[in-house]
N, C-alpha and C positions, 0 to 999 in steps of 0.2 A: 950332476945337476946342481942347480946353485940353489942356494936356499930361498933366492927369491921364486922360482920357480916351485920349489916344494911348498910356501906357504898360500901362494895361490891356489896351486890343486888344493890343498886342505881347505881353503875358503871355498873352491867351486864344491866339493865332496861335503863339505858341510852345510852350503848353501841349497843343492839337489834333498839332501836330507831333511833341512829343515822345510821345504818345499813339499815331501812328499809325507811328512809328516801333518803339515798343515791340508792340506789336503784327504787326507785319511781323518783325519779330525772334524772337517765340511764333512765327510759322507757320512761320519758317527752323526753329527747334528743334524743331515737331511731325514737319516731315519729314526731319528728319534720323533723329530717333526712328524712323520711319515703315522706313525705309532701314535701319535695322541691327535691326530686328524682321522686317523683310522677308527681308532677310541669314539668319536665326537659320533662320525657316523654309523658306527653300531649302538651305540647311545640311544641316537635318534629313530634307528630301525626298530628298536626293541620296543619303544614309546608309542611308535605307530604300532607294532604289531597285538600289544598289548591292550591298547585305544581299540583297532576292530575287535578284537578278541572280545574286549567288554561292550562293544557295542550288536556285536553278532549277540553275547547271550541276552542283551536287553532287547532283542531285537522280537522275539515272540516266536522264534523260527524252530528252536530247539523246546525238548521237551524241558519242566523245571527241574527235574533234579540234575540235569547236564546244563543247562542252562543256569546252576547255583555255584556248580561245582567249577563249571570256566568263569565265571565271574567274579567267586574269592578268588582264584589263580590269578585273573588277570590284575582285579587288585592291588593283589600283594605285589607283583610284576611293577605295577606302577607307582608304591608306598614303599619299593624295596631303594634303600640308601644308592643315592648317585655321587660319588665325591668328585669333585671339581677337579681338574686336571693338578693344578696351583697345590693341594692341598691332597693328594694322591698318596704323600707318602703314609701315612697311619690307615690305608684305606682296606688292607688284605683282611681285616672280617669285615668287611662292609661288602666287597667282591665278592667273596664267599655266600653271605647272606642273599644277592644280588645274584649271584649264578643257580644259588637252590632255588630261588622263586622264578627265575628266566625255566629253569627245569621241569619244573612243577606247574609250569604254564605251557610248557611243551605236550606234555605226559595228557593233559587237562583238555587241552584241542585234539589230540592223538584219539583222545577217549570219547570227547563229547559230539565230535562233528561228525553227523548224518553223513549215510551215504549220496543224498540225492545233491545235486546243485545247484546253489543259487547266487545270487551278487552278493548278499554276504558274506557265503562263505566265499567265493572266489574274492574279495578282498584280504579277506584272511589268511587264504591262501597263498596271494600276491607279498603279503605282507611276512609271510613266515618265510617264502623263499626268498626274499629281499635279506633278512633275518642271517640266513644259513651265508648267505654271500658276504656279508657285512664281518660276520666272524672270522669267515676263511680267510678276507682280505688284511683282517687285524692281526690276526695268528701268524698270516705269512710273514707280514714286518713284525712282530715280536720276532720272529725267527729268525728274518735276515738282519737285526738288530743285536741280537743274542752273539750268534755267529760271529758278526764283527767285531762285538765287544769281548771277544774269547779269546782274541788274535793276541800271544806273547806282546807284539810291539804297543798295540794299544794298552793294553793290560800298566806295562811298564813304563808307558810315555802319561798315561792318568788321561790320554785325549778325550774320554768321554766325559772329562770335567766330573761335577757331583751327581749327573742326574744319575735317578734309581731305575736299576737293571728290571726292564720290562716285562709284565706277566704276561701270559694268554688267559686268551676269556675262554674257560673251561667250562661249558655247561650242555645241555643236552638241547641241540635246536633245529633237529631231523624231524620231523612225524609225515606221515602218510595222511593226508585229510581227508575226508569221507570216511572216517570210522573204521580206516585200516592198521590204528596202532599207532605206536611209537617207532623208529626206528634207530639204531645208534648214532651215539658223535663219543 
């Protein structure tokens, strides 16, 4: 072979590369996009679920000492630190804080909600499993995010740029409503 020949494959073989490295790089930034679109809308579920929560116990439906006890939870749930996607990085005790009052509002509806039912609670209800969903779908992209970002060639080629390697939102957001408990997450 002539060496014109040999520098060309090395341009096509380098060209294929830097191609599928750019491309491996879109998919790091789809899911990352992925992960704080994900974020916005369990943000949002959490805000609603916390809203009926404190409006079920203002609502006259429960008795007062369950209807006291879901009301500081819900609360706290909605006074607990939110940090702005922008400004994420210094946020891990702010998450923490934010995942113990997400729990403690779980625990709190688990405990305080009547077995009977009514629109209330079936808001509440609607709202917690809206809640449970919102998380799984976050968790899954933290995960398929994680995943990709573990990969030797990413790792070495730096393609996920400086953003910071994404958490999951660890909190407890199962309960059984009608006064069956808490159940795991």
């Amino acid at each position: 072979m002539t060496a014109l020949v040999w520098a060309l494959t090395g341009l096509l073989v380098l060209a294929a590369l830097a191609g599928w490295l750019s491309a491996t790089a879109q998919r790091v930034d789809r899911l990352h996009r992925r992960v704080e679109t994900s974020r916005a809308a369990l943000d949002a579920e959490l805000t609603r679920r916390a809203a009926a929560a404190l409006e079920y116990a203002t609502s006259g439906e429960l008795d007062p000492a369950s209807a006291l006890v879901l009301a500081d939870a819900a609360t706290a749930a909605l006074d607990a630190p939110r940090t702005p996607a922008a400004l994420r990085e210094a946020s891990d005790a702010d998450d923490a804080h934010r995942w113990r009052a997400e729990s403690d509002l779980t625990r709190a509806l688990g405990a305080a909600l009547p077995p009977a039912d009514g629109p209330g609670l079936a808001r509440v209800a609607d709202a917690a499993r809206r809640v449970e969903l919102a998380r799984r779908f976050h968790n899954d992209a933290v995960v398929q995010t994680r995943r990709l970002r573990g990969k030797r060639i990413v790792r070495w080629a730096h393609l996920a740029g400086r953003a910071r390697v994404p958490e999951t939102a660890d909190f407890l957001d199962e309960f059984r409503g009608g006064g069956g408990g808490v159940a795991g997450s």
